[in-house]
C-alpha positions in Angstrom: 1.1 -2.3 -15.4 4.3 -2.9 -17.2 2.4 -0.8 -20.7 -0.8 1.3 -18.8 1.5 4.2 -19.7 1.1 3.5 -23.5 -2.4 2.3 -23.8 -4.0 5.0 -21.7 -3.4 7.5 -24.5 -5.5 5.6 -27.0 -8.8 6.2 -25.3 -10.7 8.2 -22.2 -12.3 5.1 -20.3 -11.4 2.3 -19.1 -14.1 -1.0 -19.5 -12.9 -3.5 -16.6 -13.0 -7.0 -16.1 -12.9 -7.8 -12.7 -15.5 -10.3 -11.0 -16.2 -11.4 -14.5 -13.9 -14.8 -13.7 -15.9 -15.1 -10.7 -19.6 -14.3 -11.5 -19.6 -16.2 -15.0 -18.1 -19.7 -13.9 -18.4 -22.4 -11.3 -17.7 -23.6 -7.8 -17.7 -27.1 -8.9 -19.0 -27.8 -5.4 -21.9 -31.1 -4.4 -25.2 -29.1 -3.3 -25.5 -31.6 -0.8 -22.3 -31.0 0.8 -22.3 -30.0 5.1 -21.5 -26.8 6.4 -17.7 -27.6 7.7 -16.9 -29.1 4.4 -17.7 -26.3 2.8 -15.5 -24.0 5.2 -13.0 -26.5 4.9 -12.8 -26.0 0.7 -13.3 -22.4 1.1 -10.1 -22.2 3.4 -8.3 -24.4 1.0 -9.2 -22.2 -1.8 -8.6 -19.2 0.0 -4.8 -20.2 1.4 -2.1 -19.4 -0.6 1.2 -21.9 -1.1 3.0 -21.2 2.1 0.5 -19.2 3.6 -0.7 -21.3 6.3 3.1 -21.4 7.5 3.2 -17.9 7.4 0.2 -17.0 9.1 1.2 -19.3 11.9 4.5 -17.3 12.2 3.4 -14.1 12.5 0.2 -15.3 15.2 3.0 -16.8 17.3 5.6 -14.2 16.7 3.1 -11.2 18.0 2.3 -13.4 21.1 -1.8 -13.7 20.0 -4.0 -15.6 22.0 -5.0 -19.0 21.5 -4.5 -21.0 18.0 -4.1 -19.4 14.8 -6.0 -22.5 13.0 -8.7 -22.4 15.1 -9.6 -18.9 14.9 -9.3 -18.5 11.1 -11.6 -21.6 11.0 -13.9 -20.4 13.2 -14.0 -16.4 11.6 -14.7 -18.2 8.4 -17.6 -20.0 9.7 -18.7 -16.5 11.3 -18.7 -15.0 7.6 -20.0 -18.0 5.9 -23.0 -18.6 8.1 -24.1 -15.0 7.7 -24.5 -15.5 4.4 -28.7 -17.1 4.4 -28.4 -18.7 0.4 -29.4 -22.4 0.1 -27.2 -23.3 -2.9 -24.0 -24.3 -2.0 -21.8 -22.8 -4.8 -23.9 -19.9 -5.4 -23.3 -19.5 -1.6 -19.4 -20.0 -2.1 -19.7 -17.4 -4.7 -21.3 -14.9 -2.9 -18.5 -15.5 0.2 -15.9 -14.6 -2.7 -17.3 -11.9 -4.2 -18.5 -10.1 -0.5 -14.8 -11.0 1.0 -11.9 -12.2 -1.6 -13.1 -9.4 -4.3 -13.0 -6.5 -2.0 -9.2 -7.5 -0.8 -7.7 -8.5 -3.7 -9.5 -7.1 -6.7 -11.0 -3.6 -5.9 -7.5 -2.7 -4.6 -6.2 -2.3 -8.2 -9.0 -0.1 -9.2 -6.7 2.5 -8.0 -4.5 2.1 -10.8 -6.6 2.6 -13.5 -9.0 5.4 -12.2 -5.3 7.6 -12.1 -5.5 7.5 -15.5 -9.3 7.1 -16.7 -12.5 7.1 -15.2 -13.6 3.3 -14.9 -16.9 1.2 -15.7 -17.4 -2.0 -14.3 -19.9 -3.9 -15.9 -19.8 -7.1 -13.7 -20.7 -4.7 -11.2 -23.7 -3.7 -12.4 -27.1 -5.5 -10.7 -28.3 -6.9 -13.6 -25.6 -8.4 -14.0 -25.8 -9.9 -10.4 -29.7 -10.9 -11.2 -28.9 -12.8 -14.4 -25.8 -14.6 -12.7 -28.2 -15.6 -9.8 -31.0 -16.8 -12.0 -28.8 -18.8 -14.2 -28.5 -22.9 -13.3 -25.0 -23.6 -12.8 -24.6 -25.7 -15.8 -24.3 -23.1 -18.0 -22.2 -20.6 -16.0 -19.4 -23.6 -15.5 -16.4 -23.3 -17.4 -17.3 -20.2 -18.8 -20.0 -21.6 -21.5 -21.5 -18.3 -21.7 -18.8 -15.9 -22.3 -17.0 -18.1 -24.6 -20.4 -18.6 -27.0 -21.0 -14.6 -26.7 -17.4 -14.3 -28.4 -17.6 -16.5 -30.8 -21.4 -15.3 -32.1 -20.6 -11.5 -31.6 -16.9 -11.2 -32.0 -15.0 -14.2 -34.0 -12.2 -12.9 -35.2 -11.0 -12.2 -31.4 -12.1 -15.3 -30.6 -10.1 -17.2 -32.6 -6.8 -15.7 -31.2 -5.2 -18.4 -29.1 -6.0 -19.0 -25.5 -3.1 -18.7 -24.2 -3.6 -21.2 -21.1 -4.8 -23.2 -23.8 -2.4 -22.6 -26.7 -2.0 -23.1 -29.7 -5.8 -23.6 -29.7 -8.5 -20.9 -29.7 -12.4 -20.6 -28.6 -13.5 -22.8 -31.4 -11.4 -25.6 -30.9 -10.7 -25.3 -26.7 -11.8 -28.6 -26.4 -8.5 -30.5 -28.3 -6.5 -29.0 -25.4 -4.8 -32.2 -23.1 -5.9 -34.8 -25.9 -4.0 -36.8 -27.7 -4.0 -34.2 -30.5 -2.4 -32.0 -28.5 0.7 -34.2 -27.2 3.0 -33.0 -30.6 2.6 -29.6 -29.7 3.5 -29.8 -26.0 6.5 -31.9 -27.1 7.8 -29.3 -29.4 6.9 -26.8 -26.9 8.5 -28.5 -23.5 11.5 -29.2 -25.9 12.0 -26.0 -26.6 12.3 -24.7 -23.4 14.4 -26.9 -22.0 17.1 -26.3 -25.0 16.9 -22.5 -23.9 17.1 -23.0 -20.7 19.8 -25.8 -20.5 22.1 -24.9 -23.6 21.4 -20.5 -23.9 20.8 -20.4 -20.4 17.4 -18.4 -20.7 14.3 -19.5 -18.6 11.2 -19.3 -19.6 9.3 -16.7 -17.1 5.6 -17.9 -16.6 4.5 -16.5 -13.3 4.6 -13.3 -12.1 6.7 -13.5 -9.0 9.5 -14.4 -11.1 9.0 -11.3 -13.1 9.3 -9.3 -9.6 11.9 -11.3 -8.1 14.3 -13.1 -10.3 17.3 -11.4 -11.4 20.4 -9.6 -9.3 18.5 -6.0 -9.3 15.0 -7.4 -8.2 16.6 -9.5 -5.6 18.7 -6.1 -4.3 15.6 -4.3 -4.4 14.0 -7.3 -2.8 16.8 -7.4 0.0 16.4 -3.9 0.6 12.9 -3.9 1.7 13.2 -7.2 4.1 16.2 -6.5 5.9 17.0 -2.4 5.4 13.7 -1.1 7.0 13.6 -0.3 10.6 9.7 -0.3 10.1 9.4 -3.6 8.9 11.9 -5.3 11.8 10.3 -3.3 14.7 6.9 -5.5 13.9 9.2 -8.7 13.3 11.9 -10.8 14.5 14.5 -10.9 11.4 14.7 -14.1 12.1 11.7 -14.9 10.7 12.4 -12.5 7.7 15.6 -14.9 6.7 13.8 -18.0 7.1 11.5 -17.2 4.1 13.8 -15.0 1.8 16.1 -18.3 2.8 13.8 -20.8 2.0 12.5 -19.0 -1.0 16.1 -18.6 -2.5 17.4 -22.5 -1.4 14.3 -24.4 -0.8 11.0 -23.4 -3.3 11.0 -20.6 -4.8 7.2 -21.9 -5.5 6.2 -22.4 -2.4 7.6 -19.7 -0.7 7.2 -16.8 -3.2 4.0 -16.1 -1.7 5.2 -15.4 1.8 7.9 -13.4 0.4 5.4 -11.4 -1.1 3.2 -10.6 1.8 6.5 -9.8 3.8 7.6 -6.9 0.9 3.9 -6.1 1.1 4.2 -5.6 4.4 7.3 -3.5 4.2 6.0 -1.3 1.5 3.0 -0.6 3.5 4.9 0.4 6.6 7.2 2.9 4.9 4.1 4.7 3.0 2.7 4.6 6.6 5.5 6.4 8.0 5.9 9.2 4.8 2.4 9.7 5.6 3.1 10.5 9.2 5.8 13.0 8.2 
């Protein structure tokens, strides 16, 4: 987001990724497995750090009936069981794709189609037949996308993987060996040095490119506590407890529900300019 202003110049389409992370790996799930395990990984997988907590908050602090636990297990098992596929992660996939995709991916198409129309490849059916009538095995860790780049474009994949760095696609595999362990010395060391002697920490996820800093945590501040909308739907009390525990307690744990509250926020004020 931070450069879509400089690269949409450069072209008149834009070719998009998403669902390709979903549709060309693996669950890593036992075939065999029963049905309430499987909603039991697929809540795990789908909660968030925090999120739980959070969602328990706002059940009791809007006064719903019964137990928040025991309804989002049981609309889970609503969803899962209306989905008729016999293989277990090709049955986890589909729940992904039919109800994570459509909430957390297809919301940024948005942004793009602004600018450019869009084309979505991993969309396309074929692409939904060949994923379905490929075993497992050779969808899993992303076997098949990594070979494609390193038959059909080498150069690019011989940039550095940058989860994996300083290795690339044709060497992945010396990541977390013992050939490895010089490199993450030199690299932990470094950090430390800048963070403990120039007093500069390394920013790795992307809530602390949002929120660290005095300005983002104004603008934060701003959102949680200055908006009528966002304290007429909750208690401010619950507001302070997160932006509290985010800022004294985990800033890990807790960045999440901070997020969802400014998320919240934002959406209520658009609400309201739309109303005027």
């Amino acid at each position: 987001m931070a450069v879509i202003d400089k690269i949409a110049p450069h072209g008149n389409l834009f070719l998009l990724g998403h669902l390709g992370d979903l549709v060309y790996d693996g669950m890593g799930l036992n075939n065999n497995m029963p049905e309430h395990k499987l909603r039991e990984i697929i809540i795990k997988k789908m909660l968030k750090k925090g999120g739980f907590e959070l969602g328990q908050d706002l059940w009791n602090a809007w006064e719903l009936n019964g137990d928040f636990k025991a309804y989002l297990e049981q609309r889970v098992g609503e969803l899962l069981s209306g989905i008729k596929i016999d293989n277990v992660n090709a049955r986890a996939k589909a729940f992904k794709s039919m109800y994570w995709v459509t909430r957390w991916t297809n919301v940024n198409l948005q942004v793009f189609s602004h600018y450019h129309p869009i084309a979505l490849p991993y969309y396309d059916e074929r692409i939904c037949k060949l994923v379905c009538e490929t075993p497992e095995e050779y969808l899993r860790d992303r076997k098949i996308q990594i070979e494609y780049l390193k038959r059909y474009a080498p150069d690019m994949a011989k940039v550095a993987w940058q989860s994996k760095e300083p290795y690339h696609l044709f060497n992945h595999n010396k990541h977390l060996t013992w050939q490895h362990l010089p490199w993450r010395i030199a690299d932990k060391s470094k950090r430390v040095v800048a963070e403990k002697v120039f007093n500069k920490k390394t920013v790795i996820r992307n809530w602390e490119i949002q929120f660290e800093g005095k300005e983002n945590d104004q603008k934060l501040k701003e959102y949680l506590f200055n908006s009528a909308e966002l304290t007429a739907e909750l208690p401010e009390s619950l507001i302070r407890k997160y932006y509290n525990n985010f800022k004294e307690k985990d800033a890990v744990y807790y960045s999440h529900p901070v997020s969802m509250l400014l998320t919240f926020s934002v959406f209520l004020n658009r609400q309201k300019k739309l109303r005027e």
